[in-house]
TORSEGU-173016 format. One line per 5 residues: for each residue x, y, z of C-alpha. Coordinates in nm, 3 decimals. Layout:
<pts>
X,Y,Z; ...
</pts>
This chain:
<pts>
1.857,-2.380,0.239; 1.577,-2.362,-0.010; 1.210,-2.322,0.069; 0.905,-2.447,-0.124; 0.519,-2.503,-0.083
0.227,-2.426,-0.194; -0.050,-2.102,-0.216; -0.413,-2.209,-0.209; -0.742,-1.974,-0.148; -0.972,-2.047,0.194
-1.083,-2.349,0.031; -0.808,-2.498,-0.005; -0.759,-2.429,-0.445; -0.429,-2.348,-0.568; -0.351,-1.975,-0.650
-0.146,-1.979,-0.939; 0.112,-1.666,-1.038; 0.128,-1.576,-0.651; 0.414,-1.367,-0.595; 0.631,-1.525,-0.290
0.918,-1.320,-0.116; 1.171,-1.429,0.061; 1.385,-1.102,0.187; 1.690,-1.109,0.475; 1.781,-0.778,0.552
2.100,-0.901,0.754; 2.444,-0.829,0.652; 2.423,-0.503,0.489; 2.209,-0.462,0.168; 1.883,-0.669,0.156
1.925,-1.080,-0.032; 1.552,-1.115,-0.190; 1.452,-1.465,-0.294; 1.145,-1.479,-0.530; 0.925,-1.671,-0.685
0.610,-1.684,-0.891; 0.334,-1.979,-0.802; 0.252,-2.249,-1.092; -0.076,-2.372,-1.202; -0.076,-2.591,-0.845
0.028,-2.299,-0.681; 0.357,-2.440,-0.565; 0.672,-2.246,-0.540; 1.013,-2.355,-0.455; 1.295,-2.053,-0.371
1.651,-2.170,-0.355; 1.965,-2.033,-0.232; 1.859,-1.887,0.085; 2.062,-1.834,0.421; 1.998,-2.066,0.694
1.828,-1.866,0.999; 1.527,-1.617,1.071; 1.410,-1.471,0.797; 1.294,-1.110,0.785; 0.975,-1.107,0.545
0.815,-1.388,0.437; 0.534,-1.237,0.183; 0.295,-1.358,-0.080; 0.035,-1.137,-0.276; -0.161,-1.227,-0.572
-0.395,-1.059,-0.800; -0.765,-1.097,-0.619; -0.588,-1.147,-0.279; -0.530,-1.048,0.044; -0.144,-1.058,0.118
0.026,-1.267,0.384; 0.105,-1.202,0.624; -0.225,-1.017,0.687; -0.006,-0.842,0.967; 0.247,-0.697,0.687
0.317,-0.372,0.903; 0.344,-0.548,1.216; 0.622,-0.786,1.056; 0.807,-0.505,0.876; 0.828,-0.292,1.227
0.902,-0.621,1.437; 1.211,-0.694,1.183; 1.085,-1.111,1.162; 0.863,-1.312,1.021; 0.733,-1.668,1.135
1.006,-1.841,0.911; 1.324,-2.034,1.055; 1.510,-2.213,0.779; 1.704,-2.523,0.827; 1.990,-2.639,0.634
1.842,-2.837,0.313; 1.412,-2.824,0.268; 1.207,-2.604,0.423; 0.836,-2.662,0.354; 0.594,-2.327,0.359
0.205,-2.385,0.268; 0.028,-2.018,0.281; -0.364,-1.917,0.281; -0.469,-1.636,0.122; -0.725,-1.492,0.224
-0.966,-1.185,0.063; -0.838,-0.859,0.159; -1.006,-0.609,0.224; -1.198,-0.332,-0.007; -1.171,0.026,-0.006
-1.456,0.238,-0.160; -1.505,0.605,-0.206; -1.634,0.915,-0.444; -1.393,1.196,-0.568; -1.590,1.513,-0.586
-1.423,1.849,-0.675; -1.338,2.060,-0.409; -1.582,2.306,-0.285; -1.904,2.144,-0.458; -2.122,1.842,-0.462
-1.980,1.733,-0.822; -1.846,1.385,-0.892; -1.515,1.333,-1.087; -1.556,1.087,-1.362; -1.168,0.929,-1.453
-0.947,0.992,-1.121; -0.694,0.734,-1.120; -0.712,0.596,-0.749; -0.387,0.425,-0.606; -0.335,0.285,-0.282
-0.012,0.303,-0.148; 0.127,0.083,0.122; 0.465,-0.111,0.200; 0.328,-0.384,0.001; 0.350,-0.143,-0.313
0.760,-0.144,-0.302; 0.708,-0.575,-0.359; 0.477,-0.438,-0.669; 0.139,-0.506,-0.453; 0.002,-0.156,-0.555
-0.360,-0.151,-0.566; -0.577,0.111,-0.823; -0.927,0.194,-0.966; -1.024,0.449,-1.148; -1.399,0.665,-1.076
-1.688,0.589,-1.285; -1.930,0.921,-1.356; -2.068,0.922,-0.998; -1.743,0.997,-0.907; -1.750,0.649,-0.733
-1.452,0.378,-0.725; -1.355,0.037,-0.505; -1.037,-0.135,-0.483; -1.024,-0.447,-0.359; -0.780,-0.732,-0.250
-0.622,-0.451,-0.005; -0.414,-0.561,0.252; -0.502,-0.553,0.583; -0.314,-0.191,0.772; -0.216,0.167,0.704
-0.198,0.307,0.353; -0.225,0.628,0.152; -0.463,0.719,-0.144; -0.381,0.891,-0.408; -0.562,1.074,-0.666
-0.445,1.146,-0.976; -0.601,1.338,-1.326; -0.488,1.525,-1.566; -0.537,1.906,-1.490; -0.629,1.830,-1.139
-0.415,1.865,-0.786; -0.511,1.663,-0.488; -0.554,1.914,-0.216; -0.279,1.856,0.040; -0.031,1.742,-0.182
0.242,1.959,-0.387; 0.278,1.875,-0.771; 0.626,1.847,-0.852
</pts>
């Protein structure tokens, strides 16, 4: 079976060098098919196993990633994907994200830190979807394209320890 479509944005233009996953986790140790979006935005992944498919994800720089729902498909174990013997046709929507904004101040006072290396990780992160931003001298960053769900924040500088974690 072999799958192939195309990524566009809300208004329907292509989203070239989206990242599209394919992964069945059946059998043992996961099969991951993958492909990268061209100037179109069509993709075409070959060599995959007839049946459900586990995770059907695509992320792109300036994105939201689909599914929106990427928790909810990880913890149900499927995806909306059945492949048939042969083509399989797959057109996917991205859509914005969402942002997440903040200031870093040093513990204990009102005083921004200028530098902090924000990262956002989520299960998205392990398909290389992590998002970062770094603070500005208010202290003050935004990352955007986040996908929809849970996630962690880290901060990270030189000479400094995020309270609540242990440095290794």
């Amino acid at each position: 079976a072999w799958v192939e479509g195309r990524i566009h944005d809300p208004e329907k233009g292509p989203v070239p060098g989206a990242q599209v996953y394919v992964v069945d986790f059946r059998g043992g140790s996961p099969v991951v098919g993958f492909a990268v979006s061209d100037a179109e935005g069509r993709y075409r992944i070959r060599s995959l196993k007839s049946g459900p498919v586990q995770l059907f994800m695509v992320q792109a720089e300036g994105y939201g990633t689909y599914p929106e729902d990427f928790m909810g498909v990880l913890q149900r174990g499927s995806s909306d994907l059945v492949l048939r013997p042969g083509r399989n046709e797959k057109d996917v929507a991205l859509g914005a994200g969402g942002i997440v904004r903040g200031v870093v101040l040093e513990q204990g006072t009102e005083n921004p830190v200028e530098g902090v290396r924000i990262s956002l990780a989520s299960a998205a992160a392990f398909f290389g979807g992590q998002r970062t931003g770094t603070t500005d001298a208010q202290g003050k960053f935004e990352i955007g394209s986040v996908p929809l769900g849970g996630a962690v924040l880290i901060a990270s500088k030189d000479g400094w320890v995020q309270p609540g974690l242990t440095p290794q």
